[in-house]
C-alpha positions, 0 to 999 in steps of 0.5 A: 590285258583287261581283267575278266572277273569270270576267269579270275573267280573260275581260277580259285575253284581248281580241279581238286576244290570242284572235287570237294564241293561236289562230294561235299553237296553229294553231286557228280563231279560232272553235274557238280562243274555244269552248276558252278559254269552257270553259278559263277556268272550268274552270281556277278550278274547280280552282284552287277544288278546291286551295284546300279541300286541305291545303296548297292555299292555300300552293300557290297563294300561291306560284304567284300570287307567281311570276306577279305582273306576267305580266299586263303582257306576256301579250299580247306574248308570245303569238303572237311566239314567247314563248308556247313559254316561257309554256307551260312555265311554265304546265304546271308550274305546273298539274303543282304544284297539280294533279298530273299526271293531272288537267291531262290530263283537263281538256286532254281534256275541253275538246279534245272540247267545242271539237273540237280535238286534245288537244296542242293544248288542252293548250297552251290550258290552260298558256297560260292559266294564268298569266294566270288566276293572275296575275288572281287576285294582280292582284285581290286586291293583290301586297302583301297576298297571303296563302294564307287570303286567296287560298283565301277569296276562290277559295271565294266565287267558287263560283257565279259560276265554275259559272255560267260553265261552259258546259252542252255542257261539262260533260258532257264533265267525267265523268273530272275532279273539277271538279264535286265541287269546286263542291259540285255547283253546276255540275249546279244552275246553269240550275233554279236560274236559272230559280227566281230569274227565276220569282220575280223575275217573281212579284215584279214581277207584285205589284208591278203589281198593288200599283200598278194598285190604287193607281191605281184608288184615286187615280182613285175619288172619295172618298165621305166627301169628298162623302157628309159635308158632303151629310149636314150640309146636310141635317140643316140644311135639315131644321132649318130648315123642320121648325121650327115656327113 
């Protein structure tokens, strides 16, 4: 089965750690999960626009290199007065590949989606980060890190990230350049979903009625099996009783 970054990265932040993270930023859970659906993808989204720039793929096999084992102590330091390290870390590393306006226009687009104040999601987004990087080097294996590899593997995983980004959200995306990075998928996602469960559906409506004929045909009798050996009968009988005797 083909790797879905989105999944993978979503996986780290269990139940218990969203908990954390939301009584670490002084969030309601609910608001707290409703942020991290739409900063999870966001953040590869970019992460995918860095690896189509020049020097992209070197700035993040840095930044992965530097996270190698975050994953280990994630939870841990959320929520026990570590987060306010793993937010500076974060935030620097977000101001690296991304500059310094567009971590803050993402903080803001995914304040309006979740309904929390932009210092708050801010915080969100540098805190994910080094756990969505350190996902990534986890992945693809510490020893064999190199910038093409990390780039590549970030390009294939266009869709399955458009795919995860939530519809409400996107509309929120008007000051960032997350849609332009996936080659505008995001806009495509549901028309397209709904072209592969059309035809998906066409397919299996053949495939029935593939079936319900060979089914009636199993079930008809075969005229050759009966309508022969009757003609050979009858040209016997014929024989015997039309010869003169």
């Amino acid at each position: 089965m083909a790797t879905n970054l989105v999944t993978m990265v979503m996986q780290v932040l269990t139940p218990d750690t969203v908990g954390r993270i939301a009584g670490a930023l002084g969030l309601d859970r609910r608001a707290a999960q409703t942020a991290i659906g739409a900063a999870v993808p966001a953040l590869l989204a970019e992460l995918t626009r860095v690896a189509a720039q020049r020097g992209g793929p070197q700035k993040l096999l840095d930044a992965a290199r530097q996270q190698t084992g975050t994953l280990n102590s994630f939870a841990k330091t959320v929520g026990t007065g570590g987060q306010s390290s793993l937010i500076e870390k974060g935030s620097q590393m977000l101001s690296v590949l991304l500059g310094d306006q567009e971590p803050m226009a993402l903080a803001a687009a995914v304040g309006r989606y979740a309904g929390i104040g932009p210092s708050a999601s801010g915080s969100l987004l540098a805190m994910l980060a080094p756990a969505v990087m350190a996902t990534i080097a986890e992945q693809l294996g510490v020893r064999i890190l190199d910038s093409s590899r990390i780039a590549g593997f970030l390009i294939t995983q266009k869709d399955g990230i458009a795919a995860a980004l939530p519809s409400g959200f996107r509309d929120q995306l008007g000051g960032t350049d997350l849609l332009d990075a996936l080659g505008g998928i995001a806009g495509m996602t549901t028309p397209t979903a709904d072209k592969n469960a059309q035809a998906t559906a066409r397919a299996v409506h053949s495939i029935d009625d593939a079936g319900r004929r060979a089914a009636t045909a199993a079930a008809s009798p075969n005229w050759v099996s009966w309508v022969v050996p009757a003609l050979a009968i009858a040209g016997l009988l014929f024989y015997v009783f039309a010869k003169p005797h």
